[in-house]
N, C-alpha and C positions, 0 to 999 in steps of 0.2 A: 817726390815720394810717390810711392806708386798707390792709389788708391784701389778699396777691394773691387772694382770688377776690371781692375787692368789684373789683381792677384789671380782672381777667378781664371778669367781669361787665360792667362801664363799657365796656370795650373790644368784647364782644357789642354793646350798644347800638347803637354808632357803626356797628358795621360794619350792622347790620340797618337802622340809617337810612338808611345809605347809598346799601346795595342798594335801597329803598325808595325814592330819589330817581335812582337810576338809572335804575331800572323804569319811573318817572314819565315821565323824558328820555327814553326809549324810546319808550315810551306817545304823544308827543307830548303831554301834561301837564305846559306846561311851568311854571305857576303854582304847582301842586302840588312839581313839582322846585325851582323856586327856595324856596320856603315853607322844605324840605328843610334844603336845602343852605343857606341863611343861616341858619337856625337853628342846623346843627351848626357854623357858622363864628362865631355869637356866644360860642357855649361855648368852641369853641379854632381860635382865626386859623391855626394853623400845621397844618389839617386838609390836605394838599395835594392831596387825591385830591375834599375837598368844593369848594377853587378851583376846578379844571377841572372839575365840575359846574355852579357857577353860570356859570360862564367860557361853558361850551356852551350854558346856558340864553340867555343875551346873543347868541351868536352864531346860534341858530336864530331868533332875531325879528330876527337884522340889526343890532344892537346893536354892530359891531366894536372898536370905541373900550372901551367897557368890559368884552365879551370879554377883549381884549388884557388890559387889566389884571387880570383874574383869572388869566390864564395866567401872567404873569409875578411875578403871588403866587407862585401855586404853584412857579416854578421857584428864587424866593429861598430857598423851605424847600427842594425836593429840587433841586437843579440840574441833576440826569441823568435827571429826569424823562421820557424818551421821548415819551409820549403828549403831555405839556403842552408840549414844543418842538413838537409837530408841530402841537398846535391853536394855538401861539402863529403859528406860521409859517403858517397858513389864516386868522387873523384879518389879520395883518401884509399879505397878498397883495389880501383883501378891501379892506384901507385902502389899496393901491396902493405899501406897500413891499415890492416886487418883491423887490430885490436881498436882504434881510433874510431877505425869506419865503423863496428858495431858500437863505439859510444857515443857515438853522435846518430848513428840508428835511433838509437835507446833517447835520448834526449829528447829525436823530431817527435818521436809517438811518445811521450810522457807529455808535452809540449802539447800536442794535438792529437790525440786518441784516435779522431776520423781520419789522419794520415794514414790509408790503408799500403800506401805504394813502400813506405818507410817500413812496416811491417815485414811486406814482401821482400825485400832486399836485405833485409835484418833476420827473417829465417833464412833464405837463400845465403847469405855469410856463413851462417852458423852450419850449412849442411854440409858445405864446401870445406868448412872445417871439421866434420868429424863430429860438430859437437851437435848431436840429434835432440839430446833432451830439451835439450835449452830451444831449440830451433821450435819442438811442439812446443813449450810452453808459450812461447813467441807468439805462435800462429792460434793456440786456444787464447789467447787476450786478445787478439786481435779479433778474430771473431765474435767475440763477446762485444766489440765496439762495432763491428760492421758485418753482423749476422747476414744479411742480402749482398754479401758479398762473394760473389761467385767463385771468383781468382785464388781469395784469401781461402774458401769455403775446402777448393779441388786441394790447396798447398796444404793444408791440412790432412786432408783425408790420405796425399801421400806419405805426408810425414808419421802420420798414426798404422800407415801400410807397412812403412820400414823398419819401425818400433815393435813390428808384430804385432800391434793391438789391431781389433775390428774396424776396421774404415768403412763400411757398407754405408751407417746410417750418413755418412759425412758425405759419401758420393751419390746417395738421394738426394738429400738435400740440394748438393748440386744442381743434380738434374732437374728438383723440381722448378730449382729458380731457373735454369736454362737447357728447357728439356731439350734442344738440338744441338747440343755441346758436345760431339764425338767423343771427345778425349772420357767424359765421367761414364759414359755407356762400357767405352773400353777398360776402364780401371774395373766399373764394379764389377764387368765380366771376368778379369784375371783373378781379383779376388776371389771367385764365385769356383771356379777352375783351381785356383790354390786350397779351397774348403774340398774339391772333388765334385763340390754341386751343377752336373753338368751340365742338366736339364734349365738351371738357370741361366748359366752361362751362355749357355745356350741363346738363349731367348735377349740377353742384355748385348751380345758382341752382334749377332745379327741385327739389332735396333743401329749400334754401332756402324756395322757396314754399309748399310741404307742411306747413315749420314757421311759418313768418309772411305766409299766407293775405292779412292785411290791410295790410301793406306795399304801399307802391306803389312804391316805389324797386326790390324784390327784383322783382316784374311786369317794369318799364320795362329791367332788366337783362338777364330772359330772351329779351323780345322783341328784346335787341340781339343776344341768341346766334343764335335764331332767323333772323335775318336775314343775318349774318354765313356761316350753312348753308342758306341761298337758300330757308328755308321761310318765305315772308312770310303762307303761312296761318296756321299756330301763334303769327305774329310780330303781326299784327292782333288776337288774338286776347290777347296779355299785353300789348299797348300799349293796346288797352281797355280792359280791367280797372284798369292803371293811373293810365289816367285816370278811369273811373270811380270809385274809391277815390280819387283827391284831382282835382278838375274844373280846380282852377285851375293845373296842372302841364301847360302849353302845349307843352312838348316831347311828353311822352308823347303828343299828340295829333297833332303834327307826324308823328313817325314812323307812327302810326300809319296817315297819309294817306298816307306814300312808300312804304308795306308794302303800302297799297290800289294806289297806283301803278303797283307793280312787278307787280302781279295783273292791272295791264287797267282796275282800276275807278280810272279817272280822275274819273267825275261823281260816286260819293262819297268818295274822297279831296278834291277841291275843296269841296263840302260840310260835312265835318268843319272843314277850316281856314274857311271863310266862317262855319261858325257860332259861331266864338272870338268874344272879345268883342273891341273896338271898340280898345283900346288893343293886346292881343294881336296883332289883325289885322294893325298897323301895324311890331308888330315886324322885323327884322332877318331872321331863323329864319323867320319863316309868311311872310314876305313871297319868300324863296328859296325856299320849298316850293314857294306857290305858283305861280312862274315857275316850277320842273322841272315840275308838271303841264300848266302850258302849253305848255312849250317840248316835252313828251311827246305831246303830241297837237298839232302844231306850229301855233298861236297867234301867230306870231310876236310880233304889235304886243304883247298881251297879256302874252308872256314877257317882251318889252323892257322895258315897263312895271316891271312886280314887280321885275326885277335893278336897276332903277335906284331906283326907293322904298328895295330892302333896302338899297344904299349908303347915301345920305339918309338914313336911321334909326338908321345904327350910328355913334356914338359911335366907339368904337374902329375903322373903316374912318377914319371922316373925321379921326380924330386921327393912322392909320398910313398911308394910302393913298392920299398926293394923286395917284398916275396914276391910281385907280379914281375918283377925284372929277370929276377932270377929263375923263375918260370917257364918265361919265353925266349930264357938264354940256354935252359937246355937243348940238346939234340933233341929232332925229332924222333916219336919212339918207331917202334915197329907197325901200331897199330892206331892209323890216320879219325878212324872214329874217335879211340879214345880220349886220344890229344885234344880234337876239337873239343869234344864234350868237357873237359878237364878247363881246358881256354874260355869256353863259353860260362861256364860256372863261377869262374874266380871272377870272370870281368863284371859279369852281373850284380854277382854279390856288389861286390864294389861300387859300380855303380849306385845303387840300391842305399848302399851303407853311406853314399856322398849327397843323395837325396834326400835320404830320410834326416843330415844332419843339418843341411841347410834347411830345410823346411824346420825344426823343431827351434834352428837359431837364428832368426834373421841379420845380426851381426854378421856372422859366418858368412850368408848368402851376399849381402853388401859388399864384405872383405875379398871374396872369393872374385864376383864381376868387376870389382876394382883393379883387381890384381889381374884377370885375363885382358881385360881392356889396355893396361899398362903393357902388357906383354907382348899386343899385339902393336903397342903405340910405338916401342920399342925395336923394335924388329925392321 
């Protein structure tokens, strides 16, 4: 019979394997971690801390199916297992049992409140699903349990972004707990830019840029503050860089050209958009740029032209706008001014009237980027 410091002793072992096949999982050694963690599971099945070891090792090669089943090893021996409901519910989510993975979410943080990771993954379900409210409500408990928490603090302040309610003070907060965190400088500057506040945004996307230099998104943001405070020098100037940091981000080069426009320089503002490439040019976006630089240095035939391509090429015009269709399906008339002018009016409004409807509904705005991002997924 084995007496307590041969137990002792056997029980250092385990634990020193353990840590030992942790370190491994960490390590991203994940042969050496399994090697581990089966070996301390041949000696004793009811190891539950060595289950969700090998459990994780399965799940980092993608393995979910026999993840899964290591986790719910594990939770037949401890059943309050926290951690192993939460990695069962990450495997569960991966296999597409949604509804499962959010109750076993729901269980790890009823179970352990400071489980902040279980939080994250339980509103992150819930957004992927469509279901928003529940996702904030998620993320406002969970903050209430780990207020200094950063991750939890920003997942919030987006979630409170998309609901249309005020996210500013939630992306202070952020900041204050980690004031060199790009990302919350960038949030609260779009925010700040979606109020019109440009003078602030201003001030919050350039803190921003300082910290994520190579961002092209944090660039393409300034130059809309920029613009927004009639400075289209400074605004050419981060719509550049923007798109120099990523070439194939057609917007940042569009504005680019409207910021050259608004300076006078119409021959290279035209330039820029002619030198996009071949499927770009044809776009919706460069194809209305390029008619406001015609229509700015009054082009007529030339503006008529481009407003009627841009209809033609949108998708979503020709699926919402049969009077703009039929519009631009007329003959041209006799008199190239008036057409443009006629062209230029409808699109605007339009435009105008898709802007002002996404901003007043942020569903709408979410549905909408769903649906182009799908369109282009498609294609």
């Amino acid at each position: 019979m084995q007496g307590p410091r041969g137990a002792g002793s056997a029980q250092n072992v385990i634990r020193t394997q353990m840590q030992a096949g942790m370190a491994a999982l960490q390590d991203g050694k994940l042969d050496d971690a399994r090697n581990i963690f089966s070996l301390l599971l041949e000696a004793n099945p009811e190891l539950a801390l060595a289950q969700v070891g090998l459990g994780r090792v399965y799940a980092l090669e993608g393995v979910h199916d026999r993840a899964l089943e290591h986790f719910q090893a594990a939770l037949k021996i401890k059943p309050d297992f926290a951690p192993a409901i939460m990695f069962s519910a990450q495997a569960r989510e991966k296999l597409g049992q949604t509804d499962n993975a959010m109750d076993e979410y729901r269980h790890a943080v009823e179970l352990d409140p400071k489980l902040s990771l279980g939080y994250f993954r339980m509103a992150r379900g819930l957004v992927t699903e469509g279901r928003n409210d529940e996702a904030l409500s998620t993320l406002r408990d969970a903050v209430a349990h780990s207020p200094q928490d950063a991750s939890l603090r920003l997942m919030l302040a987006n979630a409170l972004d998309r609901s249309g309610e005020n996210a500013e003070a939630e992306y202070r907060h952020v900041i204050d707990l980690k004031p060199d965190l790009w990302i919350a400088h960038f949030q609260l500057g779009r925010a700040m830019l979606n109020d019109g506040r440009f003078d602030q945004a201003r001030d919050s996307l350039a803190r921003a840029v300082t910290l994520a230099a190579d961002k092209p998104q944090v660039h393409q943001a300034l130059g809309s503050a920029y613009v927004g405070l009639g400075d289209h020098v400074r605004a050419v100037k981060s719509f550049d860089e923007a798109y120099r940091l990523k070439p194939s981000n057609v917007l940042a080069a569009v504005k680019g050209a409207q910021s050259r426009s608004a300076l006078g320089k119409h021959r290279e503002a035209m330039d820029l958009l002619l030198n996009l490439g071949r499927m770009a040019r044809r776009s919706a976006i460069v194809q209305r740029a390029m008619g406001d630089v015609y229509f700015a240095t009054s082009k007529w035939a030339e503006a008529a032209e481009c407003y009627r391509a841009m209809v033609l090429n949108s998708e979503e015009i020709t699926k919402n706008s049969p009077e703009l269709i039929a519009m631009v399906n007329k003959p041209a008339g006799t008199n190239p001014e008036a057409d443009a002018k006629a062209l230029h009016a409808a699109v605007t409004e339009r435009a105008d009237t898709v802007g002002k409807n996404l901003r007043d509904d942020p569903t709408k705005a979410r549905n909408w980027l769903r649906d182009r991002r799908a369109g282009r997924a498609a294609r």
